[in-house]
Structure formats: structure tokens, C-alpha cells
N, C-alpha and C positions, 0 to 999 in steps of 0.2 A: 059412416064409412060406405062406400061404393060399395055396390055386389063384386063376386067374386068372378062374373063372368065379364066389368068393366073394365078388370086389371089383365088380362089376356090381351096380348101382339100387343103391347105397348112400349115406348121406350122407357129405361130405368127412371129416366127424368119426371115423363109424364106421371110417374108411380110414385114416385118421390113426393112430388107437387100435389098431388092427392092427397097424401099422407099428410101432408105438410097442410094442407089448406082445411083439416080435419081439426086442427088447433091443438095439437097437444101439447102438456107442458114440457113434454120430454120425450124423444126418441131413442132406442138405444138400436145402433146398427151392427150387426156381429155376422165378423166374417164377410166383411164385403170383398167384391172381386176388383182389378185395379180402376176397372170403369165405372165401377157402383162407386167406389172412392172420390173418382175427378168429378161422376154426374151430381153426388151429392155437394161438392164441395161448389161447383159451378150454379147449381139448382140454389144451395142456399147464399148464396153471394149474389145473386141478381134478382132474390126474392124481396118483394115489397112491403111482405106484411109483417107481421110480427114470427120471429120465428120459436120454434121451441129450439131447448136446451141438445142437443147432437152427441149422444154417449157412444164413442166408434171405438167398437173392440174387431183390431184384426189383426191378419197374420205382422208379424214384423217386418220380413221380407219383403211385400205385397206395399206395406207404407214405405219403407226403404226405397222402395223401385219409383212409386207413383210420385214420391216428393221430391224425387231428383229435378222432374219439369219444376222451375223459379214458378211461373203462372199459379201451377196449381197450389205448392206450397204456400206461397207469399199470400195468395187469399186464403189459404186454410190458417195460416197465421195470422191475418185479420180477423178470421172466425173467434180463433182462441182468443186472442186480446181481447173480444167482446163478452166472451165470459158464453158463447154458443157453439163452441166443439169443444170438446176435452177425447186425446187421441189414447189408448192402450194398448197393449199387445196381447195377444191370447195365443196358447200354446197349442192346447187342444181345440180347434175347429169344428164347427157343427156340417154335415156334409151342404147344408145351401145357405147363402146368405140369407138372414132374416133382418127385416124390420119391427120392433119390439115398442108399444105405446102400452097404455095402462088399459085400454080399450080393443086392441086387435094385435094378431099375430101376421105377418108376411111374408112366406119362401119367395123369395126370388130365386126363379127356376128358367135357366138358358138351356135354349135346343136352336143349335145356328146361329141365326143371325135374330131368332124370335125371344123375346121374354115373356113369363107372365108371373105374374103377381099371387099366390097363392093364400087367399086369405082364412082367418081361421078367428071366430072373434066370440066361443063359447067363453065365458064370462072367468068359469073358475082353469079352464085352460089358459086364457091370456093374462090370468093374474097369477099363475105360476110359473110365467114363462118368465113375464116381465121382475116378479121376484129373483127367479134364478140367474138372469145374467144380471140384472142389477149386483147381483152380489160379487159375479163373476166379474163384474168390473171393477167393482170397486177394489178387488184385492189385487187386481190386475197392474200390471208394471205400466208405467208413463213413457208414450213414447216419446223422446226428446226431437224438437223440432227445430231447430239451429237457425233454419229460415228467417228473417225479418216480414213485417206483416206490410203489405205491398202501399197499405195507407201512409204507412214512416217513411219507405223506401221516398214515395211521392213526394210528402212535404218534405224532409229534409233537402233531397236534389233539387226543390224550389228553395229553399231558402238557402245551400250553400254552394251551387251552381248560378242557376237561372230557372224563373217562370218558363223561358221559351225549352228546355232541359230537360223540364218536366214534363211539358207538352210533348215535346219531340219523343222521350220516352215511354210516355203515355201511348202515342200512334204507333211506334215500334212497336209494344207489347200487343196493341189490340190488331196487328194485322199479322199475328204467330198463333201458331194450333199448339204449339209444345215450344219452349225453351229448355231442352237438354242440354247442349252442346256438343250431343255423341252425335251428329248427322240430321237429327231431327229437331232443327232449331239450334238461334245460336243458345248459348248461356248469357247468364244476368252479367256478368265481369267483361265479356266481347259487346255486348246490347249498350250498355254502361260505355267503353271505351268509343264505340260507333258515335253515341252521341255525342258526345263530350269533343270527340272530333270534328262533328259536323257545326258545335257551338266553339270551335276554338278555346276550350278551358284547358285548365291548367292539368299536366298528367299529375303533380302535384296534391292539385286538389281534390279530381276526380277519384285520388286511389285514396287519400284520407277519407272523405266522404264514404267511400266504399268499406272502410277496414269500420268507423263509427258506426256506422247504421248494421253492419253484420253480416254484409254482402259477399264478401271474401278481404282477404289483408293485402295490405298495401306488395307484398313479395309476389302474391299471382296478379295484382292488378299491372306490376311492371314485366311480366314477365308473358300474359296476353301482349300486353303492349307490343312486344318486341316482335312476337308470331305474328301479330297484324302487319307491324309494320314491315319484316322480314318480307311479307309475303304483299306487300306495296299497296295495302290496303288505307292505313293511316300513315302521315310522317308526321314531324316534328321540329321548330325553332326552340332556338335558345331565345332565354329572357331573362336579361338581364337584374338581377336583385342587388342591394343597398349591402348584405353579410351574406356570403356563402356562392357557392356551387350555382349558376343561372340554372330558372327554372326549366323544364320541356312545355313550348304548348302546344297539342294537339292539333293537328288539320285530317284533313280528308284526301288521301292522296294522290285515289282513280278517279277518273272523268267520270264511271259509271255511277259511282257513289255518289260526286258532288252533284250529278244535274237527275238525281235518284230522287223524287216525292219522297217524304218521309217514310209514309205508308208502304213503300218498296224499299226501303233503306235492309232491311231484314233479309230479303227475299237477292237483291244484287248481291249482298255481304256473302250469304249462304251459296250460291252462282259460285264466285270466285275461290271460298275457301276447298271449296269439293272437285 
């Protein structure tokens, strides 16, 4: 483990990655703040190596808020599927977030806009620490994460849309800081409808697809629908079917959206709804 004067003015990440590159088999982070939350969850989704096991006890509220962005979710839900984060809740809070190995202790301590890393790595103190919240976790409540893990999202909308779907969704996602839908970014059901529009599919298919994979149900997929369209962003033909009611299928319905790069498709979309 670095000295304790290494982890000083660093970002959470850099701290993270450290910890992280120390090989443990298991981290337990407690009490993280909303951005120790995303850094972590960012830090171990784009890390190469092998990672250890991710034991995250925090506040409720705190996961509640941070999982609203689809991005951050959707990969902490990748995480979990891989058997390398499991999320809890803790009631009682320790006053700073720590990092907890079998080997070292870590306050992470903010003043501004600075952090540092406060390390603490007496043998029989960091193995009574790392006992105590292990225990605190384990009796700890499951936070339920509803989210889909952003690898299903992917292959699925490749295999029940389109490859180019996937792609187009793919760039939309990677040229967004946050996917809320409150102002800062769109949501995954608007992100979803945009492409689907730009690939002329079926509203149809798009909102089964959406309701299967766990994205939201086919009643808010038609019902963005209508706010986009109300608001002259997508329209819509009829298609005619062999039994029943002809299908809707999606188009793009501004000039600014159709001759919009992908990579801006997010960024006009957002422009126009605000």
C-alpha cells in the first residue's frame, strides 16, 4: 500500500485505483458519498485487471439518488451480475466514508474541492475494522436494484431491434455525463425512443423490448412516446399487419435531429425538450 502522504489531493478515483491495484480479495466500502458511489462504480467498470469482490454499505437515500442516472446503474448492475458488487443499506453511518481490505483502513476525508486518503494499516486495527463491518454487512438489508445490467440492455436491443440500435445506442450513451431524465440528461425510455426513431423500428417492438429486458413497461414506453411526439421531436406511420390494429413505426420528426451525428443525437434531443 502507498504511504499515507501519496493518497493526499487526489481524486476518489486515483484512490480507488490504488486500492484497487493493491490486489485484494475483497473491499468493503462504507458510507460512501454520491461520488465515491459513481467513482467507484466507473473506476471498477473500466478497470483491466482483475478485480476484488466490492462489499458497499451505504446510506439508502444516497443509492436511491445516485441510481436514478441509467449509466451509473446499468453498469453497477453489470457489476452485480458478475458476482463483483453486492449493494446494502446501513442505518447508522460512520462520520467519513472508509475503505476497508484485510490489510489497510482508508477515511476518505473532503475539504472543498480536495480529498485525501487517510490511511491507517496497524495490523490488529485493520483487522478489527475489517471484522466489524464485515459483520455489519452481512446482517445488512439488500439494496434492491431494478436496473437491467447495461451488457443485456446491449445484446438484447442487438438481437431484437438492430446491430446499427445497438451501435446508435451505444454512442448516445457514451456522449452523456448523467442519464436522469430530471434536466440532466435524457432517461433510458426517451434515449430508447430517440433511437428507435432514428432506426425507423417498430413503437411496437421497441416498448416490448423495453418492458423484457427491465427498462420500463410498454404503458411509459407509449406514453414518452406521445411527449416526444406532442412536442415534434419523433412522429409516426401506420403499418399495416396480416390481424389487428396496424403497427406505429417511429421516424425522427426535426430536421435538427435527422441531420444530428449520432454522438449529438442526446445533446439536440435535450436543446429542444428544455
Amino acid at each position: 500500500m502507498e504511504t499515507e502522504s501519496n493518497l493526499l489531493n487526489q481524486e476518489i478515483a486515483e484512490i480507488l485505483r490504488t486500492v484497487i491495484d493493491g490486489a485484494p480479495d475483497e473491499m468493503l466500502v462504507v458510507n460512501p458519498s454520491a461520488d465515491a458511489i459513481e467513482e467507484l462504480i466507473d473506476v471498477a467498470t473500466e478497470y483491466e485487471g482483475e478485480l476484488p469482490t466490492f462489499r458497499m454499505l451505504a446510506e439508502s437515500e444516497t443509492l436511491k439518488d445516485v441510481m436514478e442516472d441509467f449509466i451509473v446503474a446499468s453498469n453497477a448492475a453489470d457489476l452485480i451480475d458478475a458476482d463483483a458488487l453486492a449493494l446494502r443499506t446501513i442505518d447508522e453511518a460512520p462520520s467519513n466514508s472508509l475503505l476497508v481490505t484485510e490489510d489497510v483502513v482508508i477515511a476518505l476525508v473532503t475539504a472543498d474541492d480536495r480529498v485525501g486518503g487517510l490511511t491507517a494499516d496497524d495490523e490488529t486495527f485493520v483487522g478489527e475494522a475489517y471484522d466489524y463491518y464485515a459483520d455489519q454487512f452481512e446482517s445488512a438489508d439488500e439494496f434492491s436494484l431494478r436496473t437491467p445490467p447495461l451488457t443485456r440492455v446491449r445484446d438484447t436491443l442487438s438481437d431484437e431491434i438492430s446491430a446499427d440500435a445497438q451501435q446508435d445506442f451505444d454512442e448516445v450513451l457514451s456522449s452523456m455525463e448523467t442519464a436522469r431524465g430530471d434536466g440532466n440528461g435524457l432517461d433510458e425510455v426517451t434515449i430508447s425512443l430517440l433511437v428507435a426513431a432514428k432506426n425507423e423500428a417498430l413503437l411496437y417492438d421497441i416498448s416490448k423490448w423495453g418492458e423484457d429486458v427491465g427498462i420500463a413497461s410498454k404503458a411509459t414506453f407509449s406514453r414518452t412516446k406521445t411527449k416526444l411526439e406532442d412536442m415534434g421531436l419523433i412522429g409516426t406511420e401506420k403499418v399495416p399487419i396480416d390481424v389487428g390494429r396496424p403497427r406505429l413505426r417511429l421516424k425522427l420528426a426535426n430536421d435538427d435531429l435527422r441531420s444530428a451525428d449520432t454522438d449529438q443525437l442526446a445533446g439536440v434531443a435535450q436543446s429542444l425538450l428544455h
